[in-house]
Backbone of each chain as ProteinMPNN parsed JSONL, in Angstrom:
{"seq_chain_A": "XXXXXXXXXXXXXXXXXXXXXXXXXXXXXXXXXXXXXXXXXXXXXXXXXXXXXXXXXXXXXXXXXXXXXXXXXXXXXXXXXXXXXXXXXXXXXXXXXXXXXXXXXXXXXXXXXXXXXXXXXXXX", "coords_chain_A": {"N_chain_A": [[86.831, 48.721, 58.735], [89.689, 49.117, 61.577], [90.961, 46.329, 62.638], [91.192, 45.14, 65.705], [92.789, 43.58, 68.475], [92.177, 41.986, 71.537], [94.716, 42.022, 72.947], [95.505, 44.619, 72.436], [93.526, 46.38, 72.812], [93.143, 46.212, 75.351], [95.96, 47.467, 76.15], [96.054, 50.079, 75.182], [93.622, 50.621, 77.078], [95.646, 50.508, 79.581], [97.497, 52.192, 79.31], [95.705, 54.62, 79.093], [95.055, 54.823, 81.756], [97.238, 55.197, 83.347], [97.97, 57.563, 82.326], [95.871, 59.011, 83.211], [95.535, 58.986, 85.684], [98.101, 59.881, 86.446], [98.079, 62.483, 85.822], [95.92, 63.429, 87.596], [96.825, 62.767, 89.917], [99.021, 64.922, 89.677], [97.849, 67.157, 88.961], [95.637, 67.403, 90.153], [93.953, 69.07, 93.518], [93.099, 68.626, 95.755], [93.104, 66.111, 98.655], [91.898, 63.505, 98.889], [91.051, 63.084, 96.119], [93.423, 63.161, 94.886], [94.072, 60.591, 96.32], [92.647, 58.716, 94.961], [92.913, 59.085, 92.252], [95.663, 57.648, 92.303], [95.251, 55.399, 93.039], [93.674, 55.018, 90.267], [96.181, 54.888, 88.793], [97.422, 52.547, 90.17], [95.471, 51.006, 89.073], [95.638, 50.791, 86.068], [98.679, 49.814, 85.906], [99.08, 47.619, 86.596], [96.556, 46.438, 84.925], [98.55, 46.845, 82.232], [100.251, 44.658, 83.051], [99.095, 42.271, 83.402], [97.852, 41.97, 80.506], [100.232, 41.84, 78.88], [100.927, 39.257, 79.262], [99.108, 37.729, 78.373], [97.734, 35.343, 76.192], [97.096, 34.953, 72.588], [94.236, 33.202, 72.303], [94.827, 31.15, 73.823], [94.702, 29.168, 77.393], [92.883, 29.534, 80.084], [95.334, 30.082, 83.443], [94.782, 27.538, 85.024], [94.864, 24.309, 86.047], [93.363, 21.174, 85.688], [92.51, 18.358, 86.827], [93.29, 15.665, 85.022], [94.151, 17.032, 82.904], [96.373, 17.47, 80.077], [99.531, 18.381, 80.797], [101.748, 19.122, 79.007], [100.169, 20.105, 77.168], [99.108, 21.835, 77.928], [101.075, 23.65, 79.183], [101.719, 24.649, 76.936], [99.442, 26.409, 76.057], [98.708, 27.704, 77.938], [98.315, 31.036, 79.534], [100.671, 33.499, 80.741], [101.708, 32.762, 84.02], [103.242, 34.013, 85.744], [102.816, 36.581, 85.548], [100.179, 36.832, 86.435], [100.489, 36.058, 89.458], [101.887, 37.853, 90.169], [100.563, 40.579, 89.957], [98.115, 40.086, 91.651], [99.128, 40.078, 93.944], [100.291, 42.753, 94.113], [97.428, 43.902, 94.09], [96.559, 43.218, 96.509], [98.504, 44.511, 98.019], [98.069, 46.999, 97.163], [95.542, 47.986, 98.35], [96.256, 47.851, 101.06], [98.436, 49.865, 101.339], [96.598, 52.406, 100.158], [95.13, 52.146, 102.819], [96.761, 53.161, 104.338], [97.439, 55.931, 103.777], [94.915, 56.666, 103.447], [94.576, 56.537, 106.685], [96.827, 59.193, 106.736], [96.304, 61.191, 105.652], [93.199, 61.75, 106.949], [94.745, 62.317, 109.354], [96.27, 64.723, 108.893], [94.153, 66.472, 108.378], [92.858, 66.622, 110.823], [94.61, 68.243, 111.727], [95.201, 70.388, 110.455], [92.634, 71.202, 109.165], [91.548, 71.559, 106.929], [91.57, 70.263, 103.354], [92.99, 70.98, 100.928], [95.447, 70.805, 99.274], [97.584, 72.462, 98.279], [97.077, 74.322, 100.715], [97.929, 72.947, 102.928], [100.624, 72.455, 102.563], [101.594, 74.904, 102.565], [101.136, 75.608, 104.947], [102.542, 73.88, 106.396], [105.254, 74.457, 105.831], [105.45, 76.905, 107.336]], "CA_chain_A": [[87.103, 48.855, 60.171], [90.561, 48.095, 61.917], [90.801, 44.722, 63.108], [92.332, 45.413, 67.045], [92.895, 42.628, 69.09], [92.117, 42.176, 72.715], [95.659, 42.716, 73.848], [95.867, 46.005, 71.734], [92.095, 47.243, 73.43], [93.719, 46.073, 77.027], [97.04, 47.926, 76.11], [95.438, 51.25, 75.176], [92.917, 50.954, 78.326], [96.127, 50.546, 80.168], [97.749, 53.633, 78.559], [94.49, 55.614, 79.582], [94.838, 55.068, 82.806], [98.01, 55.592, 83.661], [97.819, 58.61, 81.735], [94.372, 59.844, 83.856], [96.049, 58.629, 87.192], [99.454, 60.689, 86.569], [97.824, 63.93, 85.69], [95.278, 63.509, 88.678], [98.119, 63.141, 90.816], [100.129, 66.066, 89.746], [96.997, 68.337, 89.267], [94.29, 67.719, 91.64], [94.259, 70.288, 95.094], [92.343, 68.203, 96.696], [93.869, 64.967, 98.434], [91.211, 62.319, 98.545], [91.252, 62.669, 95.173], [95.021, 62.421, 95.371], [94.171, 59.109, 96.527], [91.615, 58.169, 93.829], [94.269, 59.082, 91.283], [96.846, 56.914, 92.657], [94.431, 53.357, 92.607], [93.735, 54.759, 89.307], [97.721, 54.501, 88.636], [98.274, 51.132, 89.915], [94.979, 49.985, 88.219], [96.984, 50.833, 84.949], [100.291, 49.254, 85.83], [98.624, 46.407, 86.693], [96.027, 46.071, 83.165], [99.68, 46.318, 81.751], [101.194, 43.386, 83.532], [98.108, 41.406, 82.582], [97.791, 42.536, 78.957], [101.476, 41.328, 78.758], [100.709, 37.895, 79.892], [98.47, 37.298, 77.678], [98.2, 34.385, 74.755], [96.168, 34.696, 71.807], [93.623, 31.91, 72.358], [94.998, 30.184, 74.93], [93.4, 29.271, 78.174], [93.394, 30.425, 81.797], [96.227, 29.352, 84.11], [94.35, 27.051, 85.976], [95.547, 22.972, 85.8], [92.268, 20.803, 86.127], [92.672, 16.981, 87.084], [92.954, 14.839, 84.142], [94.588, 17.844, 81.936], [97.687, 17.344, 79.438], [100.756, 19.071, 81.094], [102.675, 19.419, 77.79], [99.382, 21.135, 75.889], [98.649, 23.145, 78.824], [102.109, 24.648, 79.029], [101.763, 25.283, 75.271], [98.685, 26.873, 75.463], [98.132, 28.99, 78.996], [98.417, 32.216, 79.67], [101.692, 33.37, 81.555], [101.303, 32.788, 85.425], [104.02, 35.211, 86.699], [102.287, 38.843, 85.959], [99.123, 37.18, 86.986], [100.885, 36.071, 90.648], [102.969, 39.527, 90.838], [99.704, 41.339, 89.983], [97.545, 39.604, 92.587], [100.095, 40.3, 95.235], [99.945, 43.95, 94.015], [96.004, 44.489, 94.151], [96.445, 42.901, 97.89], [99.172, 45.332, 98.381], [97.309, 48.162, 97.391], [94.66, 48.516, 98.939], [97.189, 48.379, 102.772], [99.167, 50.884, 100.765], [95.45, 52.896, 100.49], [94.551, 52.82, 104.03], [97.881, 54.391, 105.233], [97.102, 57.036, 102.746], [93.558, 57.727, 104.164], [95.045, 56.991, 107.444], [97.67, 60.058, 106.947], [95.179, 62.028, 105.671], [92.668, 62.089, 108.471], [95.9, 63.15, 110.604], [96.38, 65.923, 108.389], [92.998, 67.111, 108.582], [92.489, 66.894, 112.088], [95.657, 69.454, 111.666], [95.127, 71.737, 109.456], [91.452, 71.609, 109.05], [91.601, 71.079, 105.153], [91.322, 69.414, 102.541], [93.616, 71.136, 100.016], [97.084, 69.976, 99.379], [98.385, 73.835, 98.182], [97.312, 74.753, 101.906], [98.427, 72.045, 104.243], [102.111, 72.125, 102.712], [101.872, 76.054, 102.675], [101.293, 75.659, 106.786], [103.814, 72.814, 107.209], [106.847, 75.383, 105.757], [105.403, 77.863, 108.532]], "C_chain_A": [[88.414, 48.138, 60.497], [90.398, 47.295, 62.637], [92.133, 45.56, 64.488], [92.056, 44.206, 67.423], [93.11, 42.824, 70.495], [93.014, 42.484, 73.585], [95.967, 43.948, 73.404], [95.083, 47.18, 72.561], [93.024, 47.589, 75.272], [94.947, 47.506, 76.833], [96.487, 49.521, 75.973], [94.231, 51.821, 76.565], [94.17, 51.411, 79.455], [96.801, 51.684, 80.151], [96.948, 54.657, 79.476], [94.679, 55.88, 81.21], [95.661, 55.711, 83.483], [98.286, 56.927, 83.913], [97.215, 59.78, 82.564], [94.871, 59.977, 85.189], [97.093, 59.728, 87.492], [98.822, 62.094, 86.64], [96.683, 64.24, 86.76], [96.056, 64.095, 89.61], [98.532, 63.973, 90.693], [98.819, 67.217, 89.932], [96.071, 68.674, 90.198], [94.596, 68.203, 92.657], [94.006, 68.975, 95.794], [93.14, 66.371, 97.647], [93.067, 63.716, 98.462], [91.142, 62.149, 97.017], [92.421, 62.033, 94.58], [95.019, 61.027, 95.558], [93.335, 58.264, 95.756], [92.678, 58.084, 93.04], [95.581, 57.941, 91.344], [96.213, 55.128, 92.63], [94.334, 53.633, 91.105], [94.865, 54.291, 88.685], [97.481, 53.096, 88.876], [97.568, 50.067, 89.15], [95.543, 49.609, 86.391], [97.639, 49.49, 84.858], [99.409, 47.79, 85.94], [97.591, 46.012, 85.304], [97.346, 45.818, 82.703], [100.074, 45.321, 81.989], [100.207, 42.452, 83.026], [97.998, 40.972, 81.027], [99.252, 41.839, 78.557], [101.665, 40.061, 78.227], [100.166, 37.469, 79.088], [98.534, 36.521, 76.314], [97.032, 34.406, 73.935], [95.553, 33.526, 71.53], [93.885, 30.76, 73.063], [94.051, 30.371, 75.76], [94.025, 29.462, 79.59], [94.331, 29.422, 82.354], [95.847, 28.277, 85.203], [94.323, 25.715, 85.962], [94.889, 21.985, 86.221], [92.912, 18.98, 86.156], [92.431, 16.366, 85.583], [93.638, 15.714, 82.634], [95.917, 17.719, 81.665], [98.616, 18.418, 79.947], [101.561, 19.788, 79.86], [101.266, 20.616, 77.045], [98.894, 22.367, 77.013], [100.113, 24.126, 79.191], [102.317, 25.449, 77.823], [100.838, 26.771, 75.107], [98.007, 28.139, 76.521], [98.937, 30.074, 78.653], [99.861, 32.257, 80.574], [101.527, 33.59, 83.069], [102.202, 33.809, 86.193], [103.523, 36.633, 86.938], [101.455, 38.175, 87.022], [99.473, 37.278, 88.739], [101.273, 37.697, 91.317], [101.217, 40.664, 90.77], [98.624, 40.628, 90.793], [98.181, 39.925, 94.246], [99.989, 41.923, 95.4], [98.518, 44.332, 94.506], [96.265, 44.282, 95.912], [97.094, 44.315, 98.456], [99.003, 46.825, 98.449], [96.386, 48.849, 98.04], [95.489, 48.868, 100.757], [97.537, 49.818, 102.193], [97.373, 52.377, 101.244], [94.958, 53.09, 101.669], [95.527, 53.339, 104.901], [97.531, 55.421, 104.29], [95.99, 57.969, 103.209], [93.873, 57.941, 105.639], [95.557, 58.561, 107.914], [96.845, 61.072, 106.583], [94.02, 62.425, 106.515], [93.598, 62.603, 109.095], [95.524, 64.467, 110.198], [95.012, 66.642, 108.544], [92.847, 67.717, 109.425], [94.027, 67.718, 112.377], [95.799, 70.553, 111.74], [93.87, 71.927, 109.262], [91.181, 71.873, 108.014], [92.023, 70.399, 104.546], [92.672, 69.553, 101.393], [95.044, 71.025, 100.502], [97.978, 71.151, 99.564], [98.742, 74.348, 100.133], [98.064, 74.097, 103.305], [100.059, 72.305, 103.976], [102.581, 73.779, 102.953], [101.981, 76.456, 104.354], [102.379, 74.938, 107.272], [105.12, 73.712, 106.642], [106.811, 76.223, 106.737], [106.451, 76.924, 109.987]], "O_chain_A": [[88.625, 46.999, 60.082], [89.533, 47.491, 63.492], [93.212, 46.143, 64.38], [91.143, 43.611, 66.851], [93.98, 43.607, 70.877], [92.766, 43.007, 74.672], [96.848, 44.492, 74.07], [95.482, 48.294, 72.9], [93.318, 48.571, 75.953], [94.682, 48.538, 77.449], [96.63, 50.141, 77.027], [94.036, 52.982, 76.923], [93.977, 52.398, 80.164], [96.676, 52.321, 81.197], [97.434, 55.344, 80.374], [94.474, 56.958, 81.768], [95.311, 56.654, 84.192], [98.645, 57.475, 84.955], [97.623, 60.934, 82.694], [94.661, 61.012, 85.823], [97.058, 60.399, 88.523], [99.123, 62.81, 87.596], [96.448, 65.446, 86.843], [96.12, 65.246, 90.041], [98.731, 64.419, 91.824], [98.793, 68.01, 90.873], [95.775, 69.702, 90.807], [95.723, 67.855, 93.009], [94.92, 68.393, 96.379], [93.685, 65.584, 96.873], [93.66, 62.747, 97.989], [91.179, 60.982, 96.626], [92.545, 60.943, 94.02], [95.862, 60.303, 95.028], [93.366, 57.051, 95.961], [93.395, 57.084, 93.075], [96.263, 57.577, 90.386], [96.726, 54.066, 92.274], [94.796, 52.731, 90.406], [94.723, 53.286, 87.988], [97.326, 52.372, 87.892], [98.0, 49.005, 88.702], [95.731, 48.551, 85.791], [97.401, 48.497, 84.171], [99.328, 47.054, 84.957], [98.072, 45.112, 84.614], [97.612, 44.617, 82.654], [100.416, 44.731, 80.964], [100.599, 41.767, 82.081], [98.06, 39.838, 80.553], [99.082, 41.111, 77.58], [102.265, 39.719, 77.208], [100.72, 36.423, 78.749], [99.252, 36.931, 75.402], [95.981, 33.956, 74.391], [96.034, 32.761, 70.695], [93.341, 29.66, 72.969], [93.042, 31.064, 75.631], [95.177, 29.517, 80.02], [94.328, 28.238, 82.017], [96.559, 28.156, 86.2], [93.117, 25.578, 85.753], [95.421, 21.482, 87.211], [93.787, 18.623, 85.367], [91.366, 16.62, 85.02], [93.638, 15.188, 81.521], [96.737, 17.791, 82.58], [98.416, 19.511, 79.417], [101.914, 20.967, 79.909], [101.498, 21.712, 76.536], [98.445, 23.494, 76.806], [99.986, 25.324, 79.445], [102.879, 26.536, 77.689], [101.129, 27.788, 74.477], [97.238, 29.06, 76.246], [99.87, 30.161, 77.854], [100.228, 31.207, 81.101], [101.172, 34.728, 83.376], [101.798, 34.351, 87.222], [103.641, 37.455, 87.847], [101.595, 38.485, 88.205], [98.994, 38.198, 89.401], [101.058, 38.332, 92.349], [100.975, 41.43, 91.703], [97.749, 40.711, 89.931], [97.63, 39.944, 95.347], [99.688, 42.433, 96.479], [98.493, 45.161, 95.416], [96.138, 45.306, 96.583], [96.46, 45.102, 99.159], [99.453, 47.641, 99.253], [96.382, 50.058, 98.272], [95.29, 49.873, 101.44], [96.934, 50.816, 102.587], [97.212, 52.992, 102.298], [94.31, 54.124, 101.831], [95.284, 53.863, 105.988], [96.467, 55.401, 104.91], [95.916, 59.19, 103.35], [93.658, 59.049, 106.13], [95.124, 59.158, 108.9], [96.712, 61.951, 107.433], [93.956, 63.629, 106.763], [93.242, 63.684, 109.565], [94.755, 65.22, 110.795], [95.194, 67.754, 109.038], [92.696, 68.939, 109.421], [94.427, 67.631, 113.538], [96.23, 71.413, 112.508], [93.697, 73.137, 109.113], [90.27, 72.701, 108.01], [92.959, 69.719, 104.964], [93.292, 68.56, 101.013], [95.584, 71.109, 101.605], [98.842, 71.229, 100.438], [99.804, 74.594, 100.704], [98.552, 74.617, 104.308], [100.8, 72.373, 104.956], [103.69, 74.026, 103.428], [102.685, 77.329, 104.863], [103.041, 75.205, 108.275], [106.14, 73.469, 107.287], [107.896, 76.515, 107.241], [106.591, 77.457, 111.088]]}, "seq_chain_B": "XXXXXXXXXXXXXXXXXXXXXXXXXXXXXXXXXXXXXXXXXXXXXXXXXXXXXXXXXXXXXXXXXXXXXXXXXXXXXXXXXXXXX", "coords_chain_B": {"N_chain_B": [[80.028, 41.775, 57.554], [80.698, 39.893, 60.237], [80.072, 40.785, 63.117], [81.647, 40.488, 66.681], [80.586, 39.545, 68.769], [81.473, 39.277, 71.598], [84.108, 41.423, 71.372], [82.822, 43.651, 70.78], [81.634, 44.048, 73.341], [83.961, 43.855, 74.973], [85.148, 46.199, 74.333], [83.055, 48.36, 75.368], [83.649, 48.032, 77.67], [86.167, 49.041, 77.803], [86.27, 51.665, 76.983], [84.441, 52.482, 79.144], [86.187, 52.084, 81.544], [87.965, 54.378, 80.398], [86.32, 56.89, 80.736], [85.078, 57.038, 83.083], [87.154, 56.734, 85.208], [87.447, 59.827, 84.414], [85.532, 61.18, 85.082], [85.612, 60.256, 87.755], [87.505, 61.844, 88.613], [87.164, 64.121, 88.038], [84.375, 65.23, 89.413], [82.9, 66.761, 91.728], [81.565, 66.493, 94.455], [82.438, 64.283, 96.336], [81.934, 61.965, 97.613], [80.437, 60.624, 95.397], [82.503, 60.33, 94.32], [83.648, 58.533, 94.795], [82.134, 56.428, 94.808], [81.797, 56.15, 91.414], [84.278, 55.478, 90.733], [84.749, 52.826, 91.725], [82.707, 51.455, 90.323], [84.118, 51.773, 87.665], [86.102, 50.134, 88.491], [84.673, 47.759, 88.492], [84.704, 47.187, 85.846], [87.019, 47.01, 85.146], [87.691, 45.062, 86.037], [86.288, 42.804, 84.234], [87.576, 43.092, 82.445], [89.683, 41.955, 83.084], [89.234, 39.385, 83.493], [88.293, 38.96, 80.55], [90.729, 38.803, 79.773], [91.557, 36.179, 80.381], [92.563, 36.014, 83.037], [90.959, 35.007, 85.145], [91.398, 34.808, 88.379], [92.478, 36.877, 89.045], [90.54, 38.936, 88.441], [88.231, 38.568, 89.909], [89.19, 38.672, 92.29], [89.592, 41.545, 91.91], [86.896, 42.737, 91.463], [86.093, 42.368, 93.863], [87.831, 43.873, 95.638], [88.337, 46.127, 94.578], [85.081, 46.959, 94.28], [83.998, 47.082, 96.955], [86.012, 47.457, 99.233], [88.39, 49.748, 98.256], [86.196, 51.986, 97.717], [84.822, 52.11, 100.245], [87.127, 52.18, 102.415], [87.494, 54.83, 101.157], [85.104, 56.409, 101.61], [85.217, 56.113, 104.423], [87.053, 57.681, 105.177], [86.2, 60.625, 103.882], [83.856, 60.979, 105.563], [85.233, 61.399, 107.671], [85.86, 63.957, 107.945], [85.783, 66.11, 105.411], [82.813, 66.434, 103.165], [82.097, 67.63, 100.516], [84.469, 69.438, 97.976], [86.292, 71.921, 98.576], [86.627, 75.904, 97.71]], "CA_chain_B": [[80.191, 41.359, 58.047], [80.337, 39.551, 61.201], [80.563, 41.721, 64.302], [82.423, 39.661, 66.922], [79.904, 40.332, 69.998], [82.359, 39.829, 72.925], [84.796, 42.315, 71.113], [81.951, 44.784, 71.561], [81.511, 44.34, 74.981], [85.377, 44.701, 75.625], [85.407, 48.161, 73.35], [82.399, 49.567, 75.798], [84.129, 48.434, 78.858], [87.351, 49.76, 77.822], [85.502, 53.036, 77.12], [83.854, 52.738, 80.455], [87.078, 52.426, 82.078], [88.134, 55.73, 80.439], [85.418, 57.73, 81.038], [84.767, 56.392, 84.547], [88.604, 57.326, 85.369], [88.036, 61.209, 84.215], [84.289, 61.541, 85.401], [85.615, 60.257, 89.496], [88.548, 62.966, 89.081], [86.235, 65.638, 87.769], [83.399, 64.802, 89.879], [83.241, 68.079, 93.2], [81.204, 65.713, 95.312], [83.65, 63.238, 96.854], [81.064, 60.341, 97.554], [79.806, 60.277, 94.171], [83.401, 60.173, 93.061], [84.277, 56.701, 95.234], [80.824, 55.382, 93.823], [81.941, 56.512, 89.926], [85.54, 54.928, 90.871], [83.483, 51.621, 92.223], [81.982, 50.903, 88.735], [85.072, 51.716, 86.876], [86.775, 48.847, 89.415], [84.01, 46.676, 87.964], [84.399, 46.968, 84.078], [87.88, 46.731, 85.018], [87.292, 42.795, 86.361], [85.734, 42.162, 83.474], [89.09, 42.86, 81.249], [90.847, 41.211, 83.592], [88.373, 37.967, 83.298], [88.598, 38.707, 79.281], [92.546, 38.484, 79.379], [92.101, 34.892, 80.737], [93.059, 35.811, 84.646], [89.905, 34.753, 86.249], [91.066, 34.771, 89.966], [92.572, 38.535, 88.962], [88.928, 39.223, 88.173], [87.406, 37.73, 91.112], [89.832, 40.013, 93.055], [89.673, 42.929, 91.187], [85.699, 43.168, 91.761], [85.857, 42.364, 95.233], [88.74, 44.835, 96.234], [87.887, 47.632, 93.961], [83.887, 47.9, 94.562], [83.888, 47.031, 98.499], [87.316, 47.604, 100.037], [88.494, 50.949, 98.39], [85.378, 52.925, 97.784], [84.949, 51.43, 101.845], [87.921, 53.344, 102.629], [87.454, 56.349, 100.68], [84.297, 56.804, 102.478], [85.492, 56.575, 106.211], [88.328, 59.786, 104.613], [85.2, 61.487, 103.576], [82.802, 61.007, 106.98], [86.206, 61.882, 109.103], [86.634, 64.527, 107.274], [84.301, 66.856, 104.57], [82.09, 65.577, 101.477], [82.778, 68.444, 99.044], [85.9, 69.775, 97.24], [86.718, 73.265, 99.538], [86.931, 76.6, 96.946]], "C_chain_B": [[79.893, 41.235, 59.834], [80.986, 40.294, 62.281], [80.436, 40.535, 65.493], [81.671, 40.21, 68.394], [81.186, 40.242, 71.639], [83.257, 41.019, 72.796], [84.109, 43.477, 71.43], [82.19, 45.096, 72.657], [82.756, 44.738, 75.55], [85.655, 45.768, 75.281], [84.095, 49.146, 74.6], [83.049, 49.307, 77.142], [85.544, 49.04, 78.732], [87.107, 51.339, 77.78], [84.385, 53.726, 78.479], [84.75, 52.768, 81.511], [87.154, 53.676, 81.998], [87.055, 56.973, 81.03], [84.826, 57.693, 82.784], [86.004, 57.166, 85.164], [88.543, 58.809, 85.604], [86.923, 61.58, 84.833], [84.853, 61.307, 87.463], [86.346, 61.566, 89.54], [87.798, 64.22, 89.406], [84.99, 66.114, 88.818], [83.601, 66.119, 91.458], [82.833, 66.892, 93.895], [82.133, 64.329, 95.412], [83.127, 62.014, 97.317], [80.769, 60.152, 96.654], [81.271, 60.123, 93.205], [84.053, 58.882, 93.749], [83.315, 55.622, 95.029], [81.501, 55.332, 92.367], [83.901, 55.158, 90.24], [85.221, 53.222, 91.508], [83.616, 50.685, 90.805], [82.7, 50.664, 87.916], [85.563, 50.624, 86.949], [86.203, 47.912, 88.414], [84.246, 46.284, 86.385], [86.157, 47.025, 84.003], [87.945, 45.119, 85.154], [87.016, 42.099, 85.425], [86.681, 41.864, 82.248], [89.879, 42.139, 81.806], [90.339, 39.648, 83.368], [88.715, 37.494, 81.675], [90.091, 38.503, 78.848], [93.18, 37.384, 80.375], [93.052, 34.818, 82.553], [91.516, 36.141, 85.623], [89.884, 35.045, 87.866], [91.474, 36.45, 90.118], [90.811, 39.023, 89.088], [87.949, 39.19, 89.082], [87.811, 39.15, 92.315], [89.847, 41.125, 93.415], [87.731, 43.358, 92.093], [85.505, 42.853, 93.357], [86.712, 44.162, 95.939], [88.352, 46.347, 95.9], [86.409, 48.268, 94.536], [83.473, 47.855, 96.337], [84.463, 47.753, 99.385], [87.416, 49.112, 99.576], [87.607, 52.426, 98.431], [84.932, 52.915, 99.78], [85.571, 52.652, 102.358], [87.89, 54.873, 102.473], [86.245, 56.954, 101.576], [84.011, 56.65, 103.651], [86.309, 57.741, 106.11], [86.834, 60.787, 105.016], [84.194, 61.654, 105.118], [83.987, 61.456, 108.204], [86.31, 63.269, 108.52], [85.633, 65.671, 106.551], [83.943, 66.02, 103.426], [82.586, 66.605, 100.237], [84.14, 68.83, 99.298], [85.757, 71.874, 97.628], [86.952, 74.387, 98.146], [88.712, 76.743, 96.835]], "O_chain_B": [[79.237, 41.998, 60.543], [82.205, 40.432, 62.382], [79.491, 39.745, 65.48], [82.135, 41.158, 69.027], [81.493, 41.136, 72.427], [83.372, 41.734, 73.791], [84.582, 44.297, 72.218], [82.78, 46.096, 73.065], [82.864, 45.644, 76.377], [86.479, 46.414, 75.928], [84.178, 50.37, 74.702], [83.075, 50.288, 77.885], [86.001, 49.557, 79.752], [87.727, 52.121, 78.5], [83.844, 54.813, 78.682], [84.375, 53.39, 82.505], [86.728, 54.392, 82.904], [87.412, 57.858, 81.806], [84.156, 58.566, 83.337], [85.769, 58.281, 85.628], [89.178, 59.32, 86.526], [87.175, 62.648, 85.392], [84.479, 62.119, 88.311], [85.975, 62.411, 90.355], [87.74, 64.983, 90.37], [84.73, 67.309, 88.961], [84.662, 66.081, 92.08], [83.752, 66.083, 94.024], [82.369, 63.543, 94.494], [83.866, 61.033, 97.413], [80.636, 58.928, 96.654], [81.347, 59.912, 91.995], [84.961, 58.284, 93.171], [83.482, 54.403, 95.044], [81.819, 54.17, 92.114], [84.166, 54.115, 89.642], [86.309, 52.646, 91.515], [84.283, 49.719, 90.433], [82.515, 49.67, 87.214], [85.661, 49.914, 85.948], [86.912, 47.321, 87.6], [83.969, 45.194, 85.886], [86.655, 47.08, 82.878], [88.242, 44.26, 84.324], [87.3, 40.901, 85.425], [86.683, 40.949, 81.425], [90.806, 41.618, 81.185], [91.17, 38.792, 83.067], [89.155, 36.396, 81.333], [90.483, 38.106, 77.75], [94.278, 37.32, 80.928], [93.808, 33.973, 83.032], [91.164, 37.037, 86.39], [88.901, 35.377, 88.53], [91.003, 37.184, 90.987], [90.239, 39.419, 90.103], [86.884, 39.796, 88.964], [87.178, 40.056, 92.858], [89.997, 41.696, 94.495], [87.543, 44.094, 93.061], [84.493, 43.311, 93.887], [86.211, 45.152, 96.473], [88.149, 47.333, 96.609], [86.263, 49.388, 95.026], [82.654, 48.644, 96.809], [83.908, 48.511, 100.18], [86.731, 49.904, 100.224], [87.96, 53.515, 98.884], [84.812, 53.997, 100.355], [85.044, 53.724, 102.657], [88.135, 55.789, 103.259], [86.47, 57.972, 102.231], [82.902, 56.899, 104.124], [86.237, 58.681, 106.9], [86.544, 61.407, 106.04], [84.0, 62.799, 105.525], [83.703, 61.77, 109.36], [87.384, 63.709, 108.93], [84.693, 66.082, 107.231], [84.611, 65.14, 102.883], [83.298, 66.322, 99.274], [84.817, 68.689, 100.317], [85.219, 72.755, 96.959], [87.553, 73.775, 97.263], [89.22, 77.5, 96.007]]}, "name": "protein", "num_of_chains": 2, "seq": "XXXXXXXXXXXXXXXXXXXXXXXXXXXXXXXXXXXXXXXXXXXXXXXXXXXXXXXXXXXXXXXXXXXXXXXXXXXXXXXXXXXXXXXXXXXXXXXXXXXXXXXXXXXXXXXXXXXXXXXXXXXXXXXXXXXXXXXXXXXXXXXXXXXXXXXXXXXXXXXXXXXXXXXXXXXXXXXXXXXXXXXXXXXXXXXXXXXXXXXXXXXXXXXXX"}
C-alpha cells in the first residue's frame, strides 16, 4: 500500500473540489445550484490554503501561557493561510447571501429557475 | 502491518467530501441538496481540525451546516423546491 500523507489526502480533496465546483458552475441550468457549486469552489481554494500551511507534526497555532516561543515558532503550523482563510469563510458566506439575494429578484422576474431562460429574456 | 486509525478516518472523510460534492450537484430536489451540502461542510471541519487549524474547524462547522444550508433554504421557500424540466 502507498504510504500518502495527510497533506497529500488534503491536497487531492482540495483538487476534487475545485474540480466538482468548476464544472457545476459552468454546467448546471439551474441557479441555486449555481450557488451550491460556487461554496463548493471556495471550499476548495480554501482546503488548499490550509493544506499549504501545514507542518508535518507540528502543533496548532495557538500560544498557551507558559509555552517556549523559540520551539513554538519551530514547530507550529503557518498562521497566515489560516488568518486569510478565516477571513475568507466569513467573507463567503456575505458573498452567498447577495447571490440568493439576486436570485430571488430574478425569480420574482422571470418566474424561473433556469439560467438558459432568464438570460434568453434579459437579451429580449 | 499497522493500520494508522486516524489516517482511516481522514481517507473516509476525504471520500465523503467527494462524493457529498457530486451527490448535492446531482441531487433534482433542491432541499435535499443544501442538507447533502450541510454534511459535506461537516467532514470538511474535520480536515480542517486534522490539518492542525482548530478555530478553521470550529468555523467551518458552524458556517457551513447552519448559515449556508440557512440561506439556501430561504432561495428555495421564495422561490420553487424542484429543478424545472
Amino acid at each position: 500500500m502507498i504510504e500518502i500523507s495527510l497533506q497529500l489526502l488534503a491536497f487531492i480533496a482540495a483538487a476534487a473540489l475545485v474540480i466538482i465546483g468548476l464544472a457545476g458552475l459552468l454546467l448546471m441550468d439551474n441557479l441555486i445550484k449555481k450557488i451550491i457549486a460556487f461554496t463548493l469552489l471556495s471550499d476548495g481554494v480554501n482546503l488548499l490554503l490550509v493544506a499549504v500551511g501545514y507542518v508535518q507534526g507540528g502543533v496548532a497555532a495557538i500560544l498557551e501561557p507558559g509555552d517556549s516561543v523559540t520551539e513554538f515558532v519551530n514547530n507550529a503550523v503557518l498562521v497566515f493561510p489560516v488568518g486569510i482563510v478565516l477571513t475568507n469563510i466569513v467573507i463567503g458566506v456575505s458573498t452567498t447571501a447577495i447571490l440568493v439575494a439576486l436570485v430571488i429578484m430574478l425569480y420574482r422576474r422571470h418566474g424561473t429557475l433556469k439560467a438558459s431562460k432568464v438570460l434568453k429574456e434579459e437579451k429580449r | 502491518m499497522i493500520i494508522d486509525s486516524f489516517m482511516v478516518i481522514a481517507y473516509i472523510m476525504v471520500v465523503g467530501i467527494t462524493v457529498g460534492a457530486v451527490a448535492a450537484l446531482l441531487q433534482k430536489d433542491l432541499l435535499r441538496a443544501a442538507f447533502i451540502s450541510g454534511a459535506e461542510s461537516i467532514a470538511l471541519a474535520f480536515i480542517f481540525q486534522a490539518l492542525l487549524a482548530p478555530d478553521l474547524g470550529v468555523t467551518q462547522a458552524i458556517v457551513g451546516t447552519v448559515l449556508l444550508p440557512g440561506l439556501i433554504i430561504l432561495a428555495i421557500f421564495k422561490t420553487r423546491r424542484t429543478e424545472e424540466e
